[in-house]
N, CA and C atoms as an extended XYZ file, in Angstrom:
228
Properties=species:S:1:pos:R:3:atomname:S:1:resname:S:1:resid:I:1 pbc="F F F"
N        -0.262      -20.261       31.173 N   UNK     1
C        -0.457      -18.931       31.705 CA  UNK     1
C        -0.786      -17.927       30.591 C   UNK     1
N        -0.201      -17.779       29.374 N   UNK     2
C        -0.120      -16.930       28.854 CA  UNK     2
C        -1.684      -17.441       27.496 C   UNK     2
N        -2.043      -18.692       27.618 N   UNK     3
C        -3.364      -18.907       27.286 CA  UNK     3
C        -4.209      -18.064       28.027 C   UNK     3
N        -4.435      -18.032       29.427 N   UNK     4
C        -5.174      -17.784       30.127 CA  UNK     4
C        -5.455      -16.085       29.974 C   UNK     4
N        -4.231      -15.261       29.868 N   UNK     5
C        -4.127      -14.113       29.756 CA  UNK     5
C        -5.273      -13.504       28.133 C   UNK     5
N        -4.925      -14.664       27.591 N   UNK     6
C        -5.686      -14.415       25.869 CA  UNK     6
C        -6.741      -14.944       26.408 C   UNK     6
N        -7.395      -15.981       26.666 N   UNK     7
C        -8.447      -15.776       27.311 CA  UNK     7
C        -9.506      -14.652       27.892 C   UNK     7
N        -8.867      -14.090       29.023 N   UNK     8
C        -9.489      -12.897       29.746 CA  UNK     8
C        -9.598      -11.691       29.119 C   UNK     8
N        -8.211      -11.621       28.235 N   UNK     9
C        -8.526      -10.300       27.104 CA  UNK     9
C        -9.386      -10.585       26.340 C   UNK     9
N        -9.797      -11.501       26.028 N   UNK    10
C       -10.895      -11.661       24.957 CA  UNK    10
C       -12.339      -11.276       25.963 C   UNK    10
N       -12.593      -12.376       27.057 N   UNK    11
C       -13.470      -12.232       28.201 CA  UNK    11
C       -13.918      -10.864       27.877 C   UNK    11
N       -13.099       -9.968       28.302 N   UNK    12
C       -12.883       -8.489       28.633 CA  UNK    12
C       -13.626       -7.704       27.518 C   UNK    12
N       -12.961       -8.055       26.353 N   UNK    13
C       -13.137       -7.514       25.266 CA  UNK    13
C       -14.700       -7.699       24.710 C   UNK    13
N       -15.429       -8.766       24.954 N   UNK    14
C       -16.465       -9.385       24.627 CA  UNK    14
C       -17.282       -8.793       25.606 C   UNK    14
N       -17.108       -8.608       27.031 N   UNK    15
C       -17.757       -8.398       28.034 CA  UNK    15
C       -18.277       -6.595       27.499 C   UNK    15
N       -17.402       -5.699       27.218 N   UNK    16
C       -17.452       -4.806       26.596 CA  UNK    16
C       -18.319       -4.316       25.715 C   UNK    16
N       -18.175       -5.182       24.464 N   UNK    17
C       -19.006       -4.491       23.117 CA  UNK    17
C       -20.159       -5.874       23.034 C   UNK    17
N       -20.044       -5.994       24.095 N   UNK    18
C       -21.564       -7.325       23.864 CA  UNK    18
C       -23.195       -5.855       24.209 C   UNK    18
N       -22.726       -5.420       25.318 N   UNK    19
C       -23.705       -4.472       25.624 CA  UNK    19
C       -24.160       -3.507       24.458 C   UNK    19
N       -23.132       -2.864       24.241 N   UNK    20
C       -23.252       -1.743       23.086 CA  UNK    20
C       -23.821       -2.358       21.717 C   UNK    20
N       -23.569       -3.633       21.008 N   UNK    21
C       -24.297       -4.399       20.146 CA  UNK    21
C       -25.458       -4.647       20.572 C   UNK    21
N       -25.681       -5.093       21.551 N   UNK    22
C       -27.211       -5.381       21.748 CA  UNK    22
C       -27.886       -4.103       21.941 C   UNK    22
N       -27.445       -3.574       22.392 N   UNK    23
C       -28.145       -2.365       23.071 CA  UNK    23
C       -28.563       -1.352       21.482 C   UNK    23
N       -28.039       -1.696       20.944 N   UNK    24
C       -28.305       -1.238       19.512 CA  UNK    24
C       -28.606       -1.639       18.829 C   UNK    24
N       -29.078       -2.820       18.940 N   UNK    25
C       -29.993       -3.939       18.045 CA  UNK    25
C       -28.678       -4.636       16.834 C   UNK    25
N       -28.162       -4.723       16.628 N   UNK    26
C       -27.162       -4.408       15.420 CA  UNK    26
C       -26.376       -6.253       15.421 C   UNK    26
N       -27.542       -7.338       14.943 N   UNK    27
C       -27.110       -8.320       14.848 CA  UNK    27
C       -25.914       -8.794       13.889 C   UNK    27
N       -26.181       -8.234       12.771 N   UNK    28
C       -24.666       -8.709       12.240 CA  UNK    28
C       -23.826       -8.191       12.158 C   UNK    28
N       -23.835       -7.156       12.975 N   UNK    29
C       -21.988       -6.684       13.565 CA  UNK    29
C       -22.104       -7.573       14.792 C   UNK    29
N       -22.833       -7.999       15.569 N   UNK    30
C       -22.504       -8.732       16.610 CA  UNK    30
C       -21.863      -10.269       16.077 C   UNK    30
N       -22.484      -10.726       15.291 N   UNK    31
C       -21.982      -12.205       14.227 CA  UNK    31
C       -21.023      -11.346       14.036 C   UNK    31
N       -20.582      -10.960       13.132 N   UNK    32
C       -19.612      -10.668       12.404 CA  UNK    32
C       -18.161      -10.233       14.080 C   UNK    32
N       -18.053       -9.383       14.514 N   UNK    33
C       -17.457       -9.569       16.075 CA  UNK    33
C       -17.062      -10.380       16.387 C   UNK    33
N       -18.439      -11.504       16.832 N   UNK    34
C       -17.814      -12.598       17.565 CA  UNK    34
C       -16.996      -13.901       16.537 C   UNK    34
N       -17.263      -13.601       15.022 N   UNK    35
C       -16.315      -14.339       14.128 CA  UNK    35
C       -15.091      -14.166       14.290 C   UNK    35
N       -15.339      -12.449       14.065 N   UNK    36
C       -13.539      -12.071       13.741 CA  UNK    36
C       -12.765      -12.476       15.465 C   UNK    36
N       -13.539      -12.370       16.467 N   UNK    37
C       -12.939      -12.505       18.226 CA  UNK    37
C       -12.224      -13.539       17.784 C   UNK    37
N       -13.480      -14.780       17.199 N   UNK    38
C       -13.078      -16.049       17.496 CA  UNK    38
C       -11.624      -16.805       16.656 C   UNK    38
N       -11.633      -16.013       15.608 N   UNK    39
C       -10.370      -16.037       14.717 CA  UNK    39
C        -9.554      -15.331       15.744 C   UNK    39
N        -9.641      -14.047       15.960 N   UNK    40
C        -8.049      -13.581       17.178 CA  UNK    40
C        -7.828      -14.196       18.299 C   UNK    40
N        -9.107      -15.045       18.690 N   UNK    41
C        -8.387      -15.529       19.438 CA  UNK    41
C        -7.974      -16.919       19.430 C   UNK    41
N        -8.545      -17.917       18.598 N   UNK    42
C        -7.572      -19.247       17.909 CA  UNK    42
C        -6.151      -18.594       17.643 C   UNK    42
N        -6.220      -17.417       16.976 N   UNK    43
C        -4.982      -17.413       16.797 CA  UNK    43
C        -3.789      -16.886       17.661 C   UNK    43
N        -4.236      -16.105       18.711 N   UNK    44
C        -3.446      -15.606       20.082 CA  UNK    44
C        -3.428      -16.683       21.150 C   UNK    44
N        -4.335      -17.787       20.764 N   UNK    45
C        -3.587      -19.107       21.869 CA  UNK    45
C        -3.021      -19.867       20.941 C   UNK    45
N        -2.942      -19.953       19.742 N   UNK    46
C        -2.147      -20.470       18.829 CA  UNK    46
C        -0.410      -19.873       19.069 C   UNK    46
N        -0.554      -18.719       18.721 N   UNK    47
C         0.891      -17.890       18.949 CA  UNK    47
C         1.420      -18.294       20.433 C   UNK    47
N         0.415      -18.070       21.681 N   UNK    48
C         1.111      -18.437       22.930 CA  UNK    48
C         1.420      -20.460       23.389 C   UNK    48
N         0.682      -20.351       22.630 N   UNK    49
C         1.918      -22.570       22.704 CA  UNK    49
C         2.626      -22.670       21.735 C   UNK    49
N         3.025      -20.863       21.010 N   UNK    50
C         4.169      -21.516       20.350 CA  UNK    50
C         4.027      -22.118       18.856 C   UNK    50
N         2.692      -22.243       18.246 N   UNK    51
C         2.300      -23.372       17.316 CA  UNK    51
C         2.993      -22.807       15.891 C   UNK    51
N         3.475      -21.778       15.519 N   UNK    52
C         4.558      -21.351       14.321 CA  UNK    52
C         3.258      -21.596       13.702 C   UNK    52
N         3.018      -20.472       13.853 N   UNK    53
C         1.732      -19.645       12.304 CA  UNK    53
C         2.584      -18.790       11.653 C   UNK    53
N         2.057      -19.696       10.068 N   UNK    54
C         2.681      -18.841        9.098 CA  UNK    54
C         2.401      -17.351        8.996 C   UNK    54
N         3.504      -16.787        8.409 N   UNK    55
C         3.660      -15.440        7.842 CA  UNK    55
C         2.770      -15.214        6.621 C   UNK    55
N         1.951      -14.285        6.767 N   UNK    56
C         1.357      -13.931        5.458 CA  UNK    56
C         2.077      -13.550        4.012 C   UNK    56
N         3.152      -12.858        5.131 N   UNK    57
C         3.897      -12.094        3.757 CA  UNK    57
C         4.729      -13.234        3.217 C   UNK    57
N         5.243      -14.134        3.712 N   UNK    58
C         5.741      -15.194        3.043 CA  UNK    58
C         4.906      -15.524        1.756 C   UNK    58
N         3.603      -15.994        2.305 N   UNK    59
C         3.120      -16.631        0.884 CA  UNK    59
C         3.025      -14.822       -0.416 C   UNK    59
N         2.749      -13.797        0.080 N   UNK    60
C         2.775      -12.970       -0.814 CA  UNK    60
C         4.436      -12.840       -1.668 C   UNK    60
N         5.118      -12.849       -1.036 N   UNK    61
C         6.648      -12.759       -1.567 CA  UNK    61
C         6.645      -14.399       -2.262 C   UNK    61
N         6.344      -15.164       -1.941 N   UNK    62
C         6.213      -16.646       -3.066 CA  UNK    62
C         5.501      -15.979       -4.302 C   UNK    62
N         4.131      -15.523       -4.141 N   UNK    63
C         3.409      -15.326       -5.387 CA  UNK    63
C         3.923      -14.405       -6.469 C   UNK    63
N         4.394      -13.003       -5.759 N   UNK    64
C         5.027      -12.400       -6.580 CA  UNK    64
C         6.767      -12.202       -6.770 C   UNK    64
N         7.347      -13.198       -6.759 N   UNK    65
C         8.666      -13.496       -6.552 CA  UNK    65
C         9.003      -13.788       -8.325 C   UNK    65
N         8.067      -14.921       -8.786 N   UNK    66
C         8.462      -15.065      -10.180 CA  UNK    66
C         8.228      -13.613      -11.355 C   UNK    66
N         7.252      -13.071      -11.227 N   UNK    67
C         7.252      -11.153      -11.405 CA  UNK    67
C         8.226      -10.521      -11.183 C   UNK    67
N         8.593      -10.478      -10.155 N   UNK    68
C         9.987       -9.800       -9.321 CA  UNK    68
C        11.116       -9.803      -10.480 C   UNK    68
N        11.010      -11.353      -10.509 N   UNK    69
C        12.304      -11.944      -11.386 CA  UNK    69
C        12.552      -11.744      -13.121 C   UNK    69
N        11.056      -11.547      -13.062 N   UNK    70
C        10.549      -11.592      -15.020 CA  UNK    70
C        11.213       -9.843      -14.836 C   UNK    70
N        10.714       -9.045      -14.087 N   UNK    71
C        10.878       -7.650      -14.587 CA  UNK    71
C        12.164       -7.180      -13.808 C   UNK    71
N        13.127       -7.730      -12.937 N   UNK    72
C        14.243       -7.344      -12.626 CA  UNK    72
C        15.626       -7.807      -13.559 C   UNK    72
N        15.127       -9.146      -13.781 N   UNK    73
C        15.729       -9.624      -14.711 CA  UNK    73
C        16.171      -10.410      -13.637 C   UNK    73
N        16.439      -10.768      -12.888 N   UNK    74
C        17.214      -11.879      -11.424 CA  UNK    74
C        16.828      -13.251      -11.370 C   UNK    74
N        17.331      -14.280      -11.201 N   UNK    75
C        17.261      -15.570      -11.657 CA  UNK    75
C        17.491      -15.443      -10.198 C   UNK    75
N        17.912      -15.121       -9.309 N   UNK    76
C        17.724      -15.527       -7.724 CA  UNK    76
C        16.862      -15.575       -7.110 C   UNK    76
């Protein structure tokens, strides 16, 4: 169900700014659109089965964690 819902918002969403791109000639914002759609929406039926997508900020707090530690002085 809640696939289906990400689905139709996308539908919706696409159904929308498909006109206004064309209608303005404006091909690579239309590529570029339907890239970024297609990433939100792998990843909003990803999130609705549940599939545990990582946290971004996780890997940022890994990278700068040993920094953290050099200039706090914290071995934790």
């Amino acid at each position: 169900m809640n696939v289906m819902l990400v689905l139709l918002a996308t539908a919706a969403i696409v159904a929308i700014e498909w006109r206004s791109l064309m209608k303005r000639r404006q091909k690579r914002e239309l590529l570029t659109f339907f890239l970024l759609c297609l990433l939100g929406t792998s990843l909003g039926i990803a999130e609705a089965l549940q599939l545990g997508i990582p946290n971004p900020l996780d890997w940022i707090t890994a990278l700068y964690k040993p920094l953290s530690n050099l200039i706090y002085g914290s071995s934790a």
